[in-house]
C-alpha positions as CSV (number, residue, x, y, z in Angstrom):
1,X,63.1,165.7,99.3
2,X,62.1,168.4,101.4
3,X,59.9,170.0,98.6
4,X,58.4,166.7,97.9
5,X,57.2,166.4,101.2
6,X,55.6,170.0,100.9
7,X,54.1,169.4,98.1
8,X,52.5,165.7,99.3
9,X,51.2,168.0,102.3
10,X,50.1,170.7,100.2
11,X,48.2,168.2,97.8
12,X,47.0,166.4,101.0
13,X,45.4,169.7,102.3
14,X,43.7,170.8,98.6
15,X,42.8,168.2,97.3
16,X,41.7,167.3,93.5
17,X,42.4,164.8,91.6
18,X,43.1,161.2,93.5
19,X,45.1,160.0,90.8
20,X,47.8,162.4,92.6
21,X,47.0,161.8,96.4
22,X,49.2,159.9,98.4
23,X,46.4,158.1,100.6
24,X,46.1,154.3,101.1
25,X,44.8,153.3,98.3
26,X,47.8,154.8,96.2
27,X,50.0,154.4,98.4
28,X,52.7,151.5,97.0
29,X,51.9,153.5,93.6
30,X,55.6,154.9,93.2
31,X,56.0,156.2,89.4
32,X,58.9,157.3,88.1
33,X,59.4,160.8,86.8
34,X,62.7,159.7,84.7
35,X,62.0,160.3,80.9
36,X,61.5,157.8,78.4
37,X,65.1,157.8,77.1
38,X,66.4,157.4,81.1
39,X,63.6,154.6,81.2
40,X,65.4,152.7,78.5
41,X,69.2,153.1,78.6
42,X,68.2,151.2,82.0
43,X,65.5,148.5,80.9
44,X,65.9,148.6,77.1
45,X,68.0,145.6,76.8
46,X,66.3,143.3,79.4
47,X,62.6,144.3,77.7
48,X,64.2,143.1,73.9
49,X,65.8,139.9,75.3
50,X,62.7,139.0,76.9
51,X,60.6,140.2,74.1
52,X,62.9,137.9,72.0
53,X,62.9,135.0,74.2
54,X,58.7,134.9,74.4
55,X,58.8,135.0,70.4
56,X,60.6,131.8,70.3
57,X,59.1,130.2,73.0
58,X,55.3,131.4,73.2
59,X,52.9,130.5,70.7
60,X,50.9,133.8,71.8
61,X,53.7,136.3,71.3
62,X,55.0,134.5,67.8
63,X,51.2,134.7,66.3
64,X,51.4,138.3,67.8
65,X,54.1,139.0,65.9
66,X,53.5,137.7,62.5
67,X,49.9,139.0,62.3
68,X,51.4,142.5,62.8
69,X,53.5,142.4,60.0
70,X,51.7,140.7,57.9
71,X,49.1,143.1,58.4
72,X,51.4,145.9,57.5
73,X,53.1,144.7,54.8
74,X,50.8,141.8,53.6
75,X,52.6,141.5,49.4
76,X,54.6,144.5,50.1
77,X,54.2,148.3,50.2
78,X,54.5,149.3,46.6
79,X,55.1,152.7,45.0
80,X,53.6,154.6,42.1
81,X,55.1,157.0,40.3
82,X,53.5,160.6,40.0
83,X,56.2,161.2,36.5
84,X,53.6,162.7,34.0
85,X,55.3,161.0,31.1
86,X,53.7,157.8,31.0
87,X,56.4,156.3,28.9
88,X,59.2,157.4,31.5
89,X,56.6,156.1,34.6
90,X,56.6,152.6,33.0
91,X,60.0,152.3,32.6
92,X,61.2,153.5,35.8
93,X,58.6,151.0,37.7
94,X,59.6,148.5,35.7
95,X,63.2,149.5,36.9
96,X,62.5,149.3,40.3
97,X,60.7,146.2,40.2
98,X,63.9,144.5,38.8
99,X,65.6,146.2,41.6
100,X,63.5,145.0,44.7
101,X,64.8,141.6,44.0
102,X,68.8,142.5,44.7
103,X,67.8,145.4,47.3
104,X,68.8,142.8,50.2
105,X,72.8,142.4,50.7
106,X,72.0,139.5,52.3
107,X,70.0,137.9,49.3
108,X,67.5,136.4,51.7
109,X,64.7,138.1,50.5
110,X,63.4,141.3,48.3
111,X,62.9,144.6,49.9
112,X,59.5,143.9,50.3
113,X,60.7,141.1,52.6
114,X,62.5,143.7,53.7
115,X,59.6,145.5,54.7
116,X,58.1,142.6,56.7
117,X,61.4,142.1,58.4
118,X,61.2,145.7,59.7
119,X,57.8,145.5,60.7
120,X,58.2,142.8,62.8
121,X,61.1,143.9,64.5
122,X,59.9,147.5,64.8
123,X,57.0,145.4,67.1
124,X,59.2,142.9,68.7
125,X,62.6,145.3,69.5
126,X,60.8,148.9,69.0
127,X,63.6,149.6,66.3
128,X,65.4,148.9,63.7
129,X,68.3,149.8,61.1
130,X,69.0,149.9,57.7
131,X,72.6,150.9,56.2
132,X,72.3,152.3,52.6
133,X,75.3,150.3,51.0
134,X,76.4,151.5,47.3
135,X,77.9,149.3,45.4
136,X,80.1,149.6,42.4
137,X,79.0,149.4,38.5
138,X,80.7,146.6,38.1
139,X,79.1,144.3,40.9
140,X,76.0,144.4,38.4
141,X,73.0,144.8,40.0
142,X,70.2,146.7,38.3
143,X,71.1,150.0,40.4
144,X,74.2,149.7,42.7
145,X,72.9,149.9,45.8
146,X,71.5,147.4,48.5
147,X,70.4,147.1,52.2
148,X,71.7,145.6,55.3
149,X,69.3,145.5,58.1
150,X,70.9,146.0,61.8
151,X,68.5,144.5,64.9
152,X,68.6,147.3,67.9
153,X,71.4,145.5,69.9
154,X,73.6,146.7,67.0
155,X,74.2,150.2,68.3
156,X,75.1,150.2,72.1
157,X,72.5,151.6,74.4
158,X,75.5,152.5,77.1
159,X,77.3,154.5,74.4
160,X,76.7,158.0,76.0
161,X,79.5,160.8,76.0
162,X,80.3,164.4,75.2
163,X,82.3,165.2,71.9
164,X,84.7,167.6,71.6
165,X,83.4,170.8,70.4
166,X,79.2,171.2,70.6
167,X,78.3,167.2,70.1
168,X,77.3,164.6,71.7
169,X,76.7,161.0,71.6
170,X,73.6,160.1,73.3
171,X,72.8,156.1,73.5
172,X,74.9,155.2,70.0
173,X,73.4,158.5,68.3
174,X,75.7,161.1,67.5
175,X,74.1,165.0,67.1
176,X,75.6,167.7,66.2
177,X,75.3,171.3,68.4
178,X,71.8,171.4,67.1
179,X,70.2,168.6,67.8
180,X,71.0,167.1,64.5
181,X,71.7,163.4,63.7
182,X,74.7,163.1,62.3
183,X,76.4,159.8,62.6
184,X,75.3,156.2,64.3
185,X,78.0,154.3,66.2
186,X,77.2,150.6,65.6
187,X,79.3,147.3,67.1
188,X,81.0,145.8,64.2
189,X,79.7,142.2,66.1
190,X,76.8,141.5,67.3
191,X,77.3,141.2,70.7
192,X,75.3,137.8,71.4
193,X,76.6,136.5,68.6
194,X,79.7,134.1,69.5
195,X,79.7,132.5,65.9
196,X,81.1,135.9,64.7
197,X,84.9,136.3,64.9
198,X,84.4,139.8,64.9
199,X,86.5,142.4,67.8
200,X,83.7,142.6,71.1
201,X,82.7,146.1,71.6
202,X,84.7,147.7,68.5
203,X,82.5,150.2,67.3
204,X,82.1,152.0,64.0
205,X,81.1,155.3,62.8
206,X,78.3,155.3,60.1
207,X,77.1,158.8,58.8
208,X,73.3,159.1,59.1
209,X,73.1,159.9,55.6
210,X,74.1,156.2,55.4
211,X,71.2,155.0,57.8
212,X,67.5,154.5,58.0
213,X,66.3,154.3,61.7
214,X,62.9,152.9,62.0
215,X,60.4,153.4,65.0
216,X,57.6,154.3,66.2
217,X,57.8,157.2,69.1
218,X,56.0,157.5,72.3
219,X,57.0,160.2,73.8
220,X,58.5,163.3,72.9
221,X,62.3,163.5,72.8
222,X,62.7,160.1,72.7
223,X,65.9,158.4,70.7
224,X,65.2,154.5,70.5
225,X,62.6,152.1,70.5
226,X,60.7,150.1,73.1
227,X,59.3,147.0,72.3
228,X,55.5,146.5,71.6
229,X,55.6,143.8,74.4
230,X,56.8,146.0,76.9
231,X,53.2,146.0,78.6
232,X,52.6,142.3,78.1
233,X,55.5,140.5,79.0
234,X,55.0,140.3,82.9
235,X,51.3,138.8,82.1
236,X,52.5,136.5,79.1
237,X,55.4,134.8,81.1
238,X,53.4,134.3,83.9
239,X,50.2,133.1,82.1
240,X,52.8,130.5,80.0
241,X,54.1,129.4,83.8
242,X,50.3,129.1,85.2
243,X,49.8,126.9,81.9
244,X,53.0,124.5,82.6
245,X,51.9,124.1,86.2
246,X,48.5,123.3,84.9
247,X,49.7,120.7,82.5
248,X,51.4,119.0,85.3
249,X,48.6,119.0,87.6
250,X,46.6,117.2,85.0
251,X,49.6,115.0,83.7
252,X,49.8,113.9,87.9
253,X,45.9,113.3,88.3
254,X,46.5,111.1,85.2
255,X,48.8,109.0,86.8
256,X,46.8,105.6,88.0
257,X,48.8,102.6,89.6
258,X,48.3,99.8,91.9
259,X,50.3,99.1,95.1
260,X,50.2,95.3,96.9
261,X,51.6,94.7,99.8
262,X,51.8,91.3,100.8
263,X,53.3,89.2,104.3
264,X,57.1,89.6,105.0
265,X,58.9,87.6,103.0
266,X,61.7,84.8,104.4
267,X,64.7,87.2,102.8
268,X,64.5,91.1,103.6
269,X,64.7,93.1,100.5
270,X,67.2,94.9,99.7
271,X,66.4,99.1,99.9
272,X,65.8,100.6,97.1
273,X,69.1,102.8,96.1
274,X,66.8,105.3,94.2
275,X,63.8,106.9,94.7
276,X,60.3,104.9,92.8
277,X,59.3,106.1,90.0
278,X,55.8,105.6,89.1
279,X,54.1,105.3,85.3
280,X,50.4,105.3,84.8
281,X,49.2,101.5,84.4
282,X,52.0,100.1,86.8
283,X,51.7,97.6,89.6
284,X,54.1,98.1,92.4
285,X,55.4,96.0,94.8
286,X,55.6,97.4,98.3
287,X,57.6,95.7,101.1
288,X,55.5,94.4,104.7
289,X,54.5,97.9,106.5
290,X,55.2,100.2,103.8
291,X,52.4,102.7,102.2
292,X,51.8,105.3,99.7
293,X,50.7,108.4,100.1
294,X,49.7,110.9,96.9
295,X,48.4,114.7,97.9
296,X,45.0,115.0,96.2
297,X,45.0,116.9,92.9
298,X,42.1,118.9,92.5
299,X,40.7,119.7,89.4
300,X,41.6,123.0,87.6
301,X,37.5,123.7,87.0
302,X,34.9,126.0,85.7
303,X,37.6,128.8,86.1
304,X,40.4,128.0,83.9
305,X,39.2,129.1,80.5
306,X,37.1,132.2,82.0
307,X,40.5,133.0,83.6
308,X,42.4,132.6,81.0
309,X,40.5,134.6,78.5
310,X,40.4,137.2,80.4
311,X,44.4,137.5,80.8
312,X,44.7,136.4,77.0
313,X,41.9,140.1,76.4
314,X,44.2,141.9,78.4
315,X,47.8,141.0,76.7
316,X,46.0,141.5,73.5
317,X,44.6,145.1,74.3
318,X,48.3,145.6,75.3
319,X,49.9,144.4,72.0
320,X,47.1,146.2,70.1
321,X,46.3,143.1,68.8
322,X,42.6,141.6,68.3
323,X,42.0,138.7,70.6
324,X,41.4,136.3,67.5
325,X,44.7,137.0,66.0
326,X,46.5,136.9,68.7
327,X,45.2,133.1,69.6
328,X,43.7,131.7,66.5
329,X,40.4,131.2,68.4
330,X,37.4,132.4,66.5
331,X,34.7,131.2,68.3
332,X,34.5,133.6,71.4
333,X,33.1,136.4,68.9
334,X,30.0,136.9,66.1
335,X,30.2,138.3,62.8
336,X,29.5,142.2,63.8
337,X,32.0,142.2,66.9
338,X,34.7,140.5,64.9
339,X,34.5,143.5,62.5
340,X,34.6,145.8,64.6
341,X,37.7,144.2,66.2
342,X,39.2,144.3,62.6
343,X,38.1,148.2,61.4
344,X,39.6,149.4,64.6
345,X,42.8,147.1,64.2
346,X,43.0,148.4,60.4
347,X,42.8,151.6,61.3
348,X,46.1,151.4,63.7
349,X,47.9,149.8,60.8
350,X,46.9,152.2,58.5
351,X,48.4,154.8,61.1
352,X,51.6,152.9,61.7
353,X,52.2,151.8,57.8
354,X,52.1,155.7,56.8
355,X,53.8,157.4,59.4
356,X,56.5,154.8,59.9
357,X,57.3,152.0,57.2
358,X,56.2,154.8,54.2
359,X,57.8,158.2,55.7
360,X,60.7,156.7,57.6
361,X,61.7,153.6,55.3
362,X,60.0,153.9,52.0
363,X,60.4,157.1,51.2
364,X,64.0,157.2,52.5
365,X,64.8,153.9,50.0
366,X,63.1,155.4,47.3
367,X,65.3,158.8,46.8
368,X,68.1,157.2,47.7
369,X,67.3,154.8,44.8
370,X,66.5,157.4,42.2
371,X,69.4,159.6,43.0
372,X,71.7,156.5,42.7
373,X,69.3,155.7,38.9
374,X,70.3,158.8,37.8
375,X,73.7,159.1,38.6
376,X,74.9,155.6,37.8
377,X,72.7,156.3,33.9
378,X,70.5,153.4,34.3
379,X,67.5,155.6,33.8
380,X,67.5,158.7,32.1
381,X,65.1,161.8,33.4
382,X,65.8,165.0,31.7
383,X,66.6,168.3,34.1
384,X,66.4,165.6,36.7
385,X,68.6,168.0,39.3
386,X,66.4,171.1,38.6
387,X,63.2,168.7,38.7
388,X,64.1,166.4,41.0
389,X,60.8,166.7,43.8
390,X,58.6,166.5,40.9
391,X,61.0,163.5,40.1
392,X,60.5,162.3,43.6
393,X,56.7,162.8,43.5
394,X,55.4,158.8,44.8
395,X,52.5,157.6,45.7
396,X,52.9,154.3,48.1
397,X,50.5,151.5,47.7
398,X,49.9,149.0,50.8
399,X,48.4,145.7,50.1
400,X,44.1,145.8,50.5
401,X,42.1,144.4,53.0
402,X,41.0,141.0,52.9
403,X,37.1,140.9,54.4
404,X,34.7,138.1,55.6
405,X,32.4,138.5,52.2
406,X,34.1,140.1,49.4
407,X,31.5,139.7,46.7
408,X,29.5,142.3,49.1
409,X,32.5,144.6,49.7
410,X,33.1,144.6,45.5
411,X,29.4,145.7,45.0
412,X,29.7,148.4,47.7
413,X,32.4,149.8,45.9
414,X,30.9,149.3,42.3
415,X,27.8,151.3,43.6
416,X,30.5,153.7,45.0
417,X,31.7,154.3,42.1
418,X,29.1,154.7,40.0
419,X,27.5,157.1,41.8
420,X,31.0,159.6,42.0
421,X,31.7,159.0,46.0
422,X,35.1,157.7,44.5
423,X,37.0,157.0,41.2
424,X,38.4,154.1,40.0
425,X,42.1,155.1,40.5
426,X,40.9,155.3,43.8
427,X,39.5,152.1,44.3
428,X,42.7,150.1,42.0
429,X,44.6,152.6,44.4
430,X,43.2,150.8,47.6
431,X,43.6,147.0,46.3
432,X,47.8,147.8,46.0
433,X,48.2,148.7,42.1
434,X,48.5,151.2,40.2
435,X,45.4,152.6,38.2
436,X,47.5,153.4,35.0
437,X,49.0,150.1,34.8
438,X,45.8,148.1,35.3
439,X,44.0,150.0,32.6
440,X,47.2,149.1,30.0
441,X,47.0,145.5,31.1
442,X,43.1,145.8,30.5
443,X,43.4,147.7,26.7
444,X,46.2,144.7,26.3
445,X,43.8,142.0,27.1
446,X,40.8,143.7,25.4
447,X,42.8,144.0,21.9
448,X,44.2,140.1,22.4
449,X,40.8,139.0,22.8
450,X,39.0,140.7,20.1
451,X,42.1,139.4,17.8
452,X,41.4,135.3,18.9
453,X,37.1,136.2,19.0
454,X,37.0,136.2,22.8
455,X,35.4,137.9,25.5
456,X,35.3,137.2,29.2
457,X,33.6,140.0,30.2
458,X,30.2,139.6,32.1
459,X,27.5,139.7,29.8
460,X,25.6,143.2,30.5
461,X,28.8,144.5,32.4
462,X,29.5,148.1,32.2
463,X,33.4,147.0,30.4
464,X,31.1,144.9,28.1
465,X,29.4,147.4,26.7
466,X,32.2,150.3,26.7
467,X,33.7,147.5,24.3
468,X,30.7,148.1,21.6
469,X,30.8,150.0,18.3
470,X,27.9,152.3,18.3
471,X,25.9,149.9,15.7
472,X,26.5,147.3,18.2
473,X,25.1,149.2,21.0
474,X,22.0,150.5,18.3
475,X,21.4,147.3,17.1
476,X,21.1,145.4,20.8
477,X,19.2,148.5,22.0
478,X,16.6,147.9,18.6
479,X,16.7,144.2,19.2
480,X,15.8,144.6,23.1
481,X,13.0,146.8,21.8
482,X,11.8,144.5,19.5
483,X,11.4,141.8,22.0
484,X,9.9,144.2,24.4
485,X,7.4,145.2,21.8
486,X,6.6,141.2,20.7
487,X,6.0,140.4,24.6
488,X,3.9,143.2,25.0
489,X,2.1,142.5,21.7
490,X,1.4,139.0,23.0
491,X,-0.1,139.6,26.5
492,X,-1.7,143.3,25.7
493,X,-4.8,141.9,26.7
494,X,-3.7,141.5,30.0
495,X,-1.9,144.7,30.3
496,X,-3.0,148.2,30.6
497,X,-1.8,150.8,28.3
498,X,1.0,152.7,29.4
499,X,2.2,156.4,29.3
500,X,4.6,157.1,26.0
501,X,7.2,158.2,28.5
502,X,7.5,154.2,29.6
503,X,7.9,152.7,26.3
């Protein structure tokens, strides 16, 4: 304490930068120097919960949620296969596309569902888990092995101890005396779950070579997740409670009655036992004498929706979330502002699908899975043990963008193309699929249709003509000519000769 008073004083006397300055201004600014991982062995639970509770009860934080992950993982993050043997490629992704369907041990969805799942509650919780679970040969499944996702409250937060020897277990996460992960210590029940009949608080040991542990860091050091909402929740609960009170104040303005009081009758009445209850439309009754009083209810005004737009900007720059995704209302921006939103809001997705869901999950499923091929014989790769990073070698494809005006956006990247600024692996690449397979699916079409006498291809497309014999092409370049020739033939009058080089 005594050195923190010093050094207020000493700041105090130099000066520099305000941000640090105890004066008035900052004065009830009290930030904690605790690290992140204090910060959330403290708060982490009450931040999910609540984070949980506004998903299911706030239209704002639910749409928040699903455009995130359906912006990561749109049809599903898909992989290509760098194996050079084209015959081997085909067969393995064909392999793994029968497997996607059984990756869940649930059976609730593929593991491209799988995929959304963790994207959403890598947003909503700030982690996830997935348990690697082999199965046996005879369970049948394309390649025995399948995926049980774990939400955060899975693995204690409070689970904190030293282990004999040069461990530790820090917050469910057991290292080794380098700093290594080792092992995750996950409740066998959930533990707001009271439909499972499962032991509270019984833990169980899970090797980390048994574990995928998605999230996205933000600080250095730190072990779990925090939830995307973290910054948002204080305004979002207390914009949904300035709403309700709102919606009363205009459902009690609505409220339109008449009262008659008329001379006292021969026979008192009899009090009322219960309080009156009034319903708009209604004609009450009052005894000689009595009166009703209402408080006036003014109206909410000119500053409701300026107000509220304003809050609605600000949880959305804190979800990283553009405003129009975040409310469904499209009519606060133009055309150029709206894109800029979006490029900027790609951009973050693009950072977050390749530095979380393709190095932490995909890539983690996808050796997994090929070790498991190999060894259980479904698929058969030659020196596979000696080769096996070449093996390994994946490209991952995430679903394309969706724009305003596609037609323009395909001719950009036609004229892209063709003048070398990219290839068309490249550009198939970028819509989610791979190059190799497309062009087989195309020379499979191409030969069905020239078999039946059809073509669908644009007349006086590149793929049209690439689809000529070279008569063909000599023959409609002579015939062109020709008709050149004839139209020039029959207006020369008109038209002044022109150089050789143009004819």
């Amino acid at each position: 304490m005594a050195f923190d008073a010093f050094r207020q004083r000493l700041g105090a006397i130099i000066g520099g930068f305000d941000a640090a300055q105890s004066h008035r201004r900052m004065r009830g600014f009290r930030a904690s120097r605790a690290h992140v991982n204090t910060l959330i062995a403290a708060s982490g639970e009450t931040i999910t919960a609540r984070a949980r509770w506004l998903v299911r009860n706030n239209g704002y934080a639910a749409n928040a949620v699903d455009a995130f992950a359906n912006h990561v993982v749109g049809d599903g993050i898909k992989p290509s296969s760098k194996i050079s043997d084209a015959t081997k490629k085909e067969e393995l992704q064909k392999l793994w596309l029968a497997w996607t369907d059984e990756a869940d041990a649930e059976g609730l969805t593929d593991f491209f569902g799988l995929q959304r799942r963790a994207a959403r509650e890598v947003f909503l919780a700030g982690e996830v888990f997935l348990r690697i679970r082999s199965r046996r040969v005879e369970d049948g499944l394309t390649v025995p092995m399948q995926l049980q996702m774990l939400p955060s409250e899975m693995l204690p937060l409070d689970l904190t101890r030293q282990m004999p020897g040069s461990g530790s277990i820090r917050q469910g996460i057991e290292f080794d005396g380098i700093g290594r992960r080792v092992a995750y210590h996950f409740l066998r029940r959930h533990p707001g779950d009271l439909t499972d009949p499962g032991l509270v608080g019984e833990t169980v040991r899970v090797p980390a070579s048994e574990v995928i542990h998605i999230l996205d860091p933000v600080e250095a050091g730190q072990l779990r997740g925090v939830s995307r909402f973290a910054a948002a929740i204080v305004k979002l609960f207390t914009l949904d409670l300035y709403d309700d009170a709102e919606l009363e104040r205009k459902k009690t303005a609505a409220m339109f009655a008449m009262f008659i009081t008329s001379p006292a009758p021969e026979t008192a009445l009899e009090p009322a036992d219960e309080d009156l209850e009034v319903e708009p439309g209604q004609v009450v009754r009052l005894d000689p004498g009595e009166d009703v009083s209402t408080p006036a209810t003014p109206d909410s005004g000119s500053t409701y929706e300026p107000f509220q737009y304003r809050t609605l900007l600000q949880i959305a720059a804190a979800l990283g979330v553009p405003y129009g995704y975040l409310t469904g209302d499209t009519a606060k921006g133009n055309f150029s502002n709206t894109r800029i939103a979006l490029v900027d809001f790609r951009r973050r997705i693009s950072a977050f699908q390749h530095s979380v869901m393709v190095y932490q999950l995909c890539r983690a499923v996808w050796t997994r899975w090929m070790d498991m091929a190999v060894l259980a014989g479904t698929i058969d790769l030659p020196s596979y043990a000696a080769d096996r990073r070449q093996y390994l070698a994946c490209d991952w494809l995430p679903t394309k963008w969706d724009w305003i005006d596609p037609a323009k956006d395909a001719a950009a990247e036609i004229l892209q193309i063709e003048a070398g600024l990219k290839s068309r692996t490249q550009a198939i690449a970028e819509r989610g699929y791979d190059a190799e397979q497309v062009d087989r699916e195309i020379a499979t079409e191409r030969q069905r249709e020239a078999e039946l006498g059809l073509d669908f291809r644009r007349p006086g497309s590149p793929a049209q003509a690439a689809g000529k014999t070279g008569d063909e092409d000599q023959n409609a370049g002579n015939g062109a000519n020709a008709k050149d020739r004839s139209e020039d033939e029959d207006d020369g009058e008109d038209r002044e000769p022109r150089p050789a080089g143009d004819r």
